[in-house]
ZAZA-210676 format. One line per field, with one value per residue (C-alpha): residue in one letter; x, y, z. Coordinates in Angstrom, 3 decimals, decimal comma. Layout:
N
code	c(A:...)
px	c(X:...)
py	c(Y:...)
pz	c(Z:...)
//
This chain:
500
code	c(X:X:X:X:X:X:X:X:X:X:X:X:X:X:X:X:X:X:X:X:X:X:X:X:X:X:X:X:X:X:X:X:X:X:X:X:X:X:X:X:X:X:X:X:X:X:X:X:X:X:X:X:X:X:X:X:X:X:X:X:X:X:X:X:X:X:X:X:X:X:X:X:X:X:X:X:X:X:X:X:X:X:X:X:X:X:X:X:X:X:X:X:X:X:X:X:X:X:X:X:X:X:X:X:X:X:X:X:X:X:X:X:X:X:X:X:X:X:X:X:X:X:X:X:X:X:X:X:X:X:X:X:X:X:X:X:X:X:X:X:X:X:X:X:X:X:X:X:X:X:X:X:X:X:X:X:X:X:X:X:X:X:X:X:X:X:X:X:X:X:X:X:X:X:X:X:X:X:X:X:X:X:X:X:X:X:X:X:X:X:X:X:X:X:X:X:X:X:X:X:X:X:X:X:X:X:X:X:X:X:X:X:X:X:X:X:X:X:X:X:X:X:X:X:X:X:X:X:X:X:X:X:X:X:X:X:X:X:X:X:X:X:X:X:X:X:X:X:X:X:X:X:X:X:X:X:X:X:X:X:X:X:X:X:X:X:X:X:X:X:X:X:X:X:X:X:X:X:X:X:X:X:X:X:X:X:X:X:X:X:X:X:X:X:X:X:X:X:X:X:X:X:X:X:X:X:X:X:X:X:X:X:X:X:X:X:X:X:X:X:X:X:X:X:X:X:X:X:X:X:X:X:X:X:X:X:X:X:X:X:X:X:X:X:X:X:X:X:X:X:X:X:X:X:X:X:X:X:X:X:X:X:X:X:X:X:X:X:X:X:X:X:X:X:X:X:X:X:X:X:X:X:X:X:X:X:X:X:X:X:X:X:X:X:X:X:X:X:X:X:X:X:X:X:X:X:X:X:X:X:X:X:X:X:X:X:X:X:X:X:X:X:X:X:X:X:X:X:X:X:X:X:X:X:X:X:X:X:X:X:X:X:X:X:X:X:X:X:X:X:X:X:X:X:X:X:X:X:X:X:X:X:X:X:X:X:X:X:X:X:X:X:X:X:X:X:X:X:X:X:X:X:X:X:X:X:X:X:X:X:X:X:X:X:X:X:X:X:X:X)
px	c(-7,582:-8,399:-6,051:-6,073:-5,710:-4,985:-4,186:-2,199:-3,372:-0,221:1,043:4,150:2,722:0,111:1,538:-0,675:0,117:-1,954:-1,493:-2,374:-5,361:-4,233:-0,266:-0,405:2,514:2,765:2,523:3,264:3,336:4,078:4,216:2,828:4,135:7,783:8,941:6,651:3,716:3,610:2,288:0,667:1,805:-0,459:0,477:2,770:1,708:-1,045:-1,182:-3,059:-3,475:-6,181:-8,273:-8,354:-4,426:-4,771:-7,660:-4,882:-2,125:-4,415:-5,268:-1,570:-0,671:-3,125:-1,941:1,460:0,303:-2,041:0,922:2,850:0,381:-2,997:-4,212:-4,324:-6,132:-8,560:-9,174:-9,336:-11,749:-11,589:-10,433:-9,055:-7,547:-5,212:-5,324:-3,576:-5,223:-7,396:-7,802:-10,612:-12,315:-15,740:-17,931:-20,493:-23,926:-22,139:-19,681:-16,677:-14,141:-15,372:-11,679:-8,396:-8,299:-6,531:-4,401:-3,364:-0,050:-1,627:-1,793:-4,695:-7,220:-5,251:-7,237:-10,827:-10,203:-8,650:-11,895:-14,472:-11,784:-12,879:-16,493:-17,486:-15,504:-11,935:-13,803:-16,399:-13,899:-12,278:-14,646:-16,724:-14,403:-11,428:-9,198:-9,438:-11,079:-7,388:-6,550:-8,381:-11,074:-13,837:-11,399:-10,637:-13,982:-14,903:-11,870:-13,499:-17,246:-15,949:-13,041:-15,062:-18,476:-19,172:-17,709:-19,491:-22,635:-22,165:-20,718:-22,850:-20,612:-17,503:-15,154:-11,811:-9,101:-9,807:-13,555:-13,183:-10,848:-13,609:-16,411:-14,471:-13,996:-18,053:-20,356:-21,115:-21,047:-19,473:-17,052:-16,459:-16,258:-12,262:-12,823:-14,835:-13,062:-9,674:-11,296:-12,748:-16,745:-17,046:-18,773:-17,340:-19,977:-23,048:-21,052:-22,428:-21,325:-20,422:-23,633:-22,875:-20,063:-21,382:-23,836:-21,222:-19,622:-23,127:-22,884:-25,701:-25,823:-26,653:-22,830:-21,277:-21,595:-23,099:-21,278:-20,220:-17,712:-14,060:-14,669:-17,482:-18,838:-18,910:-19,499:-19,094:-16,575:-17,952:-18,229:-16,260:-13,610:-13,697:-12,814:-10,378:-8,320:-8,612:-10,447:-13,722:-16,779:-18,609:-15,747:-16,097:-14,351:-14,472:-11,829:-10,558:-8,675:-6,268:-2,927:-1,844:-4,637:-3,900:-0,087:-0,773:-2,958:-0,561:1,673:-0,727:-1,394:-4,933:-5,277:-4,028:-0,195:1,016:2,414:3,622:5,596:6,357:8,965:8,309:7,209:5,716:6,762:4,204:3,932:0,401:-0,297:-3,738:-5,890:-8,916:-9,834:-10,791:-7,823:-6,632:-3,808:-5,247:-3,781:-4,022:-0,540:-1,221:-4,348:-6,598:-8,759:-11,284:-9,501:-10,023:-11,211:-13,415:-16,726:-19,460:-18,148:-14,527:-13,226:-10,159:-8,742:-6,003:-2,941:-1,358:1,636:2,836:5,925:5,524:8,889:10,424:11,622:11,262:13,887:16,313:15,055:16,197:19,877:20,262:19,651:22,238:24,870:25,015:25,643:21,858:23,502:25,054:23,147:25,884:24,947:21,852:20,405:22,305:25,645:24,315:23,705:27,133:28,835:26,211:27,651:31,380:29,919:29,834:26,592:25,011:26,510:29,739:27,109:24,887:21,572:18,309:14,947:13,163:9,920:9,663:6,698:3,821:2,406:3,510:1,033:3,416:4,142:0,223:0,198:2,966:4,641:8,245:9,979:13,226:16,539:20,105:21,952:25,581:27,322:31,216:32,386:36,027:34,721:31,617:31,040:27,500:27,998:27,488:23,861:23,234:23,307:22,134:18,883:17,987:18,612:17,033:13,789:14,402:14,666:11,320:9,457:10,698:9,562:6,022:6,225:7,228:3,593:1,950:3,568:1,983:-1,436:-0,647:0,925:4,511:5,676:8,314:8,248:7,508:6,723:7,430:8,063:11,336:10,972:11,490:13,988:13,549:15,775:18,769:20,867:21,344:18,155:17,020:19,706:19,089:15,428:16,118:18,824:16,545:13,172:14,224:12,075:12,522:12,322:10,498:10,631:8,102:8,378:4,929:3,759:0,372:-0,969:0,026:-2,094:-5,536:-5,587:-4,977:-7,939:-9,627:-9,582:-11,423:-14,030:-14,955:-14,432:-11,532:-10,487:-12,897:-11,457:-8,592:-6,274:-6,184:-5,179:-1,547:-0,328:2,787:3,611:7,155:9,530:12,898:14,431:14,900:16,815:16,919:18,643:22,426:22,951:26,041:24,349:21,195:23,443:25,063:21,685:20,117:22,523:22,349:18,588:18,273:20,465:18,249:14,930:16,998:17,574:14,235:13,105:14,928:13,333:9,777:10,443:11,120)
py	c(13,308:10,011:7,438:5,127:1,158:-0,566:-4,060:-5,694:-9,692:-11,079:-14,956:-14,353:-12,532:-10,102:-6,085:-3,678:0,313:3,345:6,595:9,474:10,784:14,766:14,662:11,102:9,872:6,237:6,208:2,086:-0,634:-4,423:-7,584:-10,985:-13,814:-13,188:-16,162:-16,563:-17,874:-21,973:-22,302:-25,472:-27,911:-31,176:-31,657:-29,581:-26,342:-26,185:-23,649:-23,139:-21,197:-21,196:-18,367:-18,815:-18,423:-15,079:-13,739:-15,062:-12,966:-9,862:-10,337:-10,334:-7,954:-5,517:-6,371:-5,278:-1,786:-1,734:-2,194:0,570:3,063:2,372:5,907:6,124:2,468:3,582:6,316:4,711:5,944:3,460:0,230:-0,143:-3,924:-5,080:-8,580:-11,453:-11,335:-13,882:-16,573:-18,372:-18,849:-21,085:-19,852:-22,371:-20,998:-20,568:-18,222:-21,318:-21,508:-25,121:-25,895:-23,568:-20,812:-21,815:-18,640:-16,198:-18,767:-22,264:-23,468:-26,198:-24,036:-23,110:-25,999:-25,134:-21,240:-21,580:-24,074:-21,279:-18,707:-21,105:-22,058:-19,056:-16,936:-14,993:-12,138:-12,097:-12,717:-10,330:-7,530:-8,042:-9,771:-7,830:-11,015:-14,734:-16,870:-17,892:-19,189:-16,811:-17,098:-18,140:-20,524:-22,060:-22,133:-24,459:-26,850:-27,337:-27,754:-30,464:-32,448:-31,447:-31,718:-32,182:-29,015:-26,856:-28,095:-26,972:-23,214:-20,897:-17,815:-17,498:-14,348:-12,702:-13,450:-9,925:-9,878:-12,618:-10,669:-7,673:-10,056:-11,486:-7,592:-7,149:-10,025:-8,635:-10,624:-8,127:-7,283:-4,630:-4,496:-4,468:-7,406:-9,371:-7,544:-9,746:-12,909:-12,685:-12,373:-8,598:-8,077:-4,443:-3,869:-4,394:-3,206:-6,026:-9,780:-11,696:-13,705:-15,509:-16,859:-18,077:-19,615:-21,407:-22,656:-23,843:-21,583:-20,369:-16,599:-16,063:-17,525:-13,952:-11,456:-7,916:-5,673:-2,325:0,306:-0,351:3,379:3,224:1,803:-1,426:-2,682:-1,877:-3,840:-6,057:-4,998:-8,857:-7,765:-4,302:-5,557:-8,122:-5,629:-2,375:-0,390:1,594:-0,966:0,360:1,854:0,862:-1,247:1,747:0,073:-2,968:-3,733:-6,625:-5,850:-4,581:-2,222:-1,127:-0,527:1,419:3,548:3,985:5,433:7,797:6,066:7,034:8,135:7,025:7,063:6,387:2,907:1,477:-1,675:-4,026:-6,779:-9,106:-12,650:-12,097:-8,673:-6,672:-3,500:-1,898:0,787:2,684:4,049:5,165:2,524:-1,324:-2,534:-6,141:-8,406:-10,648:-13,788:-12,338:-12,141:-9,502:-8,892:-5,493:-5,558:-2,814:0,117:1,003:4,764:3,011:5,027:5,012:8,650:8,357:4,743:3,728:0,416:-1,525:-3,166:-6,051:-7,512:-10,817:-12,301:-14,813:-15,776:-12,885:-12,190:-16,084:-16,690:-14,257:-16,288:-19,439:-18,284:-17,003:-20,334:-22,019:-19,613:-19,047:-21,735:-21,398:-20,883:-17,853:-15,015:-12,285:-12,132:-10,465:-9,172:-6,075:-8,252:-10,393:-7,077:-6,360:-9,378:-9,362:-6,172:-7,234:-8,960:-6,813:-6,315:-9,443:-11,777:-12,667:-14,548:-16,305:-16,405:-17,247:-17,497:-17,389:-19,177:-21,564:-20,472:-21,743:-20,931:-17,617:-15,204:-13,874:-17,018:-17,759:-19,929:-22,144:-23,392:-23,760:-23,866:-21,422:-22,545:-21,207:-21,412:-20,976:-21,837:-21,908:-24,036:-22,410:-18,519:-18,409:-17,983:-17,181:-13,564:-14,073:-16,466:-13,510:-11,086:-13,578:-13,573:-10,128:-9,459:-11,865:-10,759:-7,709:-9,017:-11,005:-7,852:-6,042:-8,735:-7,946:-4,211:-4,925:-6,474:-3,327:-1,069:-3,417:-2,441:1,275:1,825:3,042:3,142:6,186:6,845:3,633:4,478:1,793:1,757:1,538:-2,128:-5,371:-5,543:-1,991:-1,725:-3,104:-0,926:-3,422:-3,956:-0,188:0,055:-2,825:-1,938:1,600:0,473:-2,070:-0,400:2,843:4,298:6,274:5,300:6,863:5,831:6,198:5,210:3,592:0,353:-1,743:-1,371:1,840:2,237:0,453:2,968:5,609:4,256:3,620:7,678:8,042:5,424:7,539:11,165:12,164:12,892:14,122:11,912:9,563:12,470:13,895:11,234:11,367:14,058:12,930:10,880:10,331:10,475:8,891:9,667:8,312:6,888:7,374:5,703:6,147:6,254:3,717:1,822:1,288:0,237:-3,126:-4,104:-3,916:-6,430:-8,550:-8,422:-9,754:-12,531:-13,440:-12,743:-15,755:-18,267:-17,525:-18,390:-21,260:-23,186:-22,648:-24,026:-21,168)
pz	c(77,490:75,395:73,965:71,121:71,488:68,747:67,880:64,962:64,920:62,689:61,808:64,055:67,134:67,985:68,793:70,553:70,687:72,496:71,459:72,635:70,586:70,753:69,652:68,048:70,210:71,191:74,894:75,213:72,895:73,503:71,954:72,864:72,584:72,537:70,342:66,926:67,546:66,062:62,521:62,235:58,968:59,172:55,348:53,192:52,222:54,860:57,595:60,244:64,280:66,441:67,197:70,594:70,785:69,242:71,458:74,842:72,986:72,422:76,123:77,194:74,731:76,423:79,725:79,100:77,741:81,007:82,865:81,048:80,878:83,167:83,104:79,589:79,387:81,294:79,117:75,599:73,378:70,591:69,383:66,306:64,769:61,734:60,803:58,992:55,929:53,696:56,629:57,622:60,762:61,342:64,368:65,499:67,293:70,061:68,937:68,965:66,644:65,126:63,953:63,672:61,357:57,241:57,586:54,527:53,717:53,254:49,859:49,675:48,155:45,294:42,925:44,312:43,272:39,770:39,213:40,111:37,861:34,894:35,355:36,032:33,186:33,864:32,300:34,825:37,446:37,171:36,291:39,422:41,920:40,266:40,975:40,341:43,423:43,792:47,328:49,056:51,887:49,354:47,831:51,278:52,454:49,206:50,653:53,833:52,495:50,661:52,829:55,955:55,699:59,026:59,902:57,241:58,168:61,643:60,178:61,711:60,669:58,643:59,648:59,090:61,497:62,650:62,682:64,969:67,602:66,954:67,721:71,123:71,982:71,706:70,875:67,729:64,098:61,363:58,538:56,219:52,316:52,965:54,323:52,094:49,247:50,552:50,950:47,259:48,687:47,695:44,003:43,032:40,231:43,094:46,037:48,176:48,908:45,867:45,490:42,150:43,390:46,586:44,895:42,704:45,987:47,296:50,462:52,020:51,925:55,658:56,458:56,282:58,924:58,726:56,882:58,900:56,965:58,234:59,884:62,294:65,675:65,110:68,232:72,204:74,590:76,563:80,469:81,602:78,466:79,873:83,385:82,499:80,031:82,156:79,646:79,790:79,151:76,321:74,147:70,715:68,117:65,586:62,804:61,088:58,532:56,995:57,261:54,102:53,855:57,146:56,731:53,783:55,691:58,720:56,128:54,692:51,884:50,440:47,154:43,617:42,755:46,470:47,308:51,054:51,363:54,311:54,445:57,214:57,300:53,589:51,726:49,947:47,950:48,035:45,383:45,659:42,552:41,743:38,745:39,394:37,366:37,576:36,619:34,022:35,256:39,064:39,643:41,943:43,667:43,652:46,562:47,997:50,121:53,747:52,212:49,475:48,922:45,989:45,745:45,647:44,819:46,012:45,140:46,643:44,201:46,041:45,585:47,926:48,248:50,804:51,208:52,599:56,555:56,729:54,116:55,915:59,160:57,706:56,250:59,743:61,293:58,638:58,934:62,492:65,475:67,174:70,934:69,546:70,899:70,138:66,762:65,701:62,132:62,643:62,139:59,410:57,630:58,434:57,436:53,751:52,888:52,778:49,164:46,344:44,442:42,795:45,378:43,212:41,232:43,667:43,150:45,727:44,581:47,890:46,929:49,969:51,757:49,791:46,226:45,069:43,092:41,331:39,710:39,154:42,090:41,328:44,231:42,996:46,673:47,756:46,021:45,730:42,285:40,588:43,783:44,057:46,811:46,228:46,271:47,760:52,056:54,335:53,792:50,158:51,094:53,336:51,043:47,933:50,283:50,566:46,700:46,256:48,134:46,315:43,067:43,782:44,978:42,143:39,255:40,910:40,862:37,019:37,013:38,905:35,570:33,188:34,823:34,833:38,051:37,866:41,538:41,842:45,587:48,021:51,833:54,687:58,477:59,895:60,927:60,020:56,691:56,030:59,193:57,319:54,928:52,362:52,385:51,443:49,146:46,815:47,022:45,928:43,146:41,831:41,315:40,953:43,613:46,475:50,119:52,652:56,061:58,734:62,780:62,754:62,542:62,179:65,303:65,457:62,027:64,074:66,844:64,176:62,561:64,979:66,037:62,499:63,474:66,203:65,366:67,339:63,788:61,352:57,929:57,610:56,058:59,805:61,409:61,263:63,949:65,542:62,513:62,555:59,746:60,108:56,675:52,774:50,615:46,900:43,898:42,904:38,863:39,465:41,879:39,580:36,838:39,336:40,675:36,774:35,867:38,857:38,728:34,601:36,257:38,911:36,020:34,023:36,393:37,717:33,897:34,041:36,710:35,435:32,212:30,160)
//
């Protein structure tokens, strides 16, 4: 028999799942740490965690499993890892992390990206790096050459919040295209590192890693990791990818006209096509697939919200007293749905968790609007919050049309704010499209990957026995017609506050 580990390295806590490599079933899964893991704010909009606190959560993580399920550890045939995407981490010589990682959600880079957008051309941008520099990894790096130039001199590597877990796993320096693709250092026209625009930044080209395709050995566990986790020293690292890629392809999502979406601390929508289309102003992001090949392109259409889970996080905290333990998400959803669609009129545009892409990097902060102190109670915040995360989500999918990518059926795994009713209904309602849920998740995803990297399965389309699907939900005529007009309310008050 051989099993499956894989790893999904996120902002709020790091989840690790092995399957079993013949039926696809999850055999044990756990989470580390238990609370969210601390996001560090030394200024507004900045965000950072340290690597190292990762690598001790994928280390506990994998200890739990071990404990659930040490046969199947110690048969594991491959390693596969989903990551946090577009953060930075800065390895000296000596492999150490020479300051904590600028994760995907901090803001500061925003000015040195949408410099390099203009010196260097939007049309050339965007035909080669099929996005602007923006405040991706690129963009970030430039921040620190120039606000820490002690530190960049000492850079003797620059990695991926996962490429760094894949490096701790084995020793070895590497990415993949995905990889670079996301962090704005992949040139799509020369399929290789982005060398005009790392010579723009003044970085020296030798500060990226090797490049290894996001299926493949890329790289052995270490025999002290091997004895420490209770796996087989020598079993590879055969798959990584950033989250969003990774999601889509723990859903099945490969090939053009398929979309997944995820609502957790940020909420995305990922479409997948075969052309290297763009946003013009890079309101949503199209990044280089895990299935990419010369042969058969596959691109990735990205659309962030970052204020998502943590906006229903934070009405939670306001509306309920915090030593109440009785009441959980499941009664929140409860209590929102008393409120009839559109929220009796209240209106949350749940922009409080950094710059938004959507809104061309504007940073415009969450706020709540046409309040009625005589009428309006928590339930209708509650479920003002989740339309509105809807309603945000939706104004981006609006964007993803423009480029040529209607969106008419949406998969996503039965977690996070998928789990709540509301939730799946005003998503529906509001975009038009239908649901399809899957029991799966993004480490789930990695160790399905990572079967591919090692040819337990012979292509990513076989990798899905056992894939579990929990049910759907589709839009009601009447329904559509409520959350149409509550949604052109929420579009105009969202004009509004930007001026226009």
């Amino acid at each position: 028999m051989a099993y499956l580990l894989g790893f999904d390295v996120g902002s709020s806590s790091i989840k690790a799942s092995l399957l079993d490599a013949e039926t696809g079933k999850r055999v044990a899964q756990a989470v580390s740490p238990q609370v969210e893991l601390e996001i560090k704010a030394l200024k507004p909009g900045w965000a950072e965690q340290s690597p190292l606190t990762w690598w001790e959560h994928v280390k506990r993580a994998a200890a739990m499993v071990r404990e659930q399920a040490p046969s199947g550890m110690a048969q594991v045939a491959g390693i596969g890892i989903s990551y946090q995407m577009h953060g930075l981490v800065t390895l000296d010589r000596e492999g150490r992390p020479l300051r904590d990682a600028i994760i995907w959600c901090d803001s500061r880079a925003v000015p040195y990206g949408e410099k390099a957008f203009r010196a260097l051309g939007p049309e050339r941008c965007l035909a080669e790096l099929l996005n602007s520099p923006g405040n991706f990894t690129a963009a970030k790096l430039a921040w620190v050459k120039e606000h820490e130039p002690d530190v960049f001199e000492r850079i003797w590597k620059i990695m991926l919040p996962g490429d760094y877990i894949a490096y701790r796993f084995t020793g070895r320096v590497a990415t993949t295209p995905s990889g670079l693709s996301e962090g704005i250092l992949w040139d799509v026209k020369d399929d290789g590192p982005a060398r005009f625009l790392m010579e723009y930044f003044g970085f020296p080209e030798d500060i990226l890693p090797e490049v290894v395709p996001s299926f493949s050995d890329q790289g052995r566990v270490l025999k002290e990791v091997a004895e420490e986790l209770g796996i087989p020293a020598g079993v590879p690292v055969a798959y990584r990818a950033g989250d969003q890629p990774n999601n889509a392809f723990s859903l099945a999502v490969l090939n053009p006209g398929e979309a997944a979406a995820t609502a957790g601390t940020s909420g995305v929508v990922y479409g997948v096509t075969d052309r290297p289309a763009y946003d013009t102003r890079s309101r949503v992001n199209t990044f280089v697939h895990v299935n990419h090949g010369k042969t058969h392109p596959r691109y990735g259409v990205l659309l962030c919200l970052n204020g998502t889970g943590i906006l229903n996080r934070w009405v939670k905290q306001q509306a309920v007293d915090l030593d109440d333990r009785t009441v959980g998400y499941e009664v929140l959803n409860e209590w929102a749905s008393r409120v009839p669609v559109g929220s009796e009129g209240v209106v949350i545009l749940p922009y409080g968790n950094g710059a938004e892409r959507t809104l061309e990097n504007r940073d415009i902060g969450g706020s709540i609007h046409h309040l009625n102190f005589n009428i309006h109670r928590r339930e209708h915040l509650l479920r003002a919050a989740q339309e509105g995360i809807v309603f945000a989500l939706a104004y981006g999918m609006e964007i993803m049309e423009e480029m040529g990518m209607p969106t008419e059926v949406v998969r996503a795994g039965h977690a996070n704010m998928f789990l709540s009713p509301l939730f799946r209904e005003a998503f529906a309602n509001t975009t038009g499209a239908r649901i399809e849920l899957f029991d799966t998740d993004g480490s789930e995803g990695a160790a399905r990957g990572a079967g591919v990297g090692v040819g337990i399965y012979s292509r990513p389309e076989e990798a899905y026995v056992g894939l579990s699907r929990k049910g759907e939900v589709s839009p009601e005529p009447d329904l559509m017609e409520r959350y149409r007009e509550a949604y052109e309310r929420w579009k105009e008050t969202l004009r509004t506050v930007l001026g226009g």
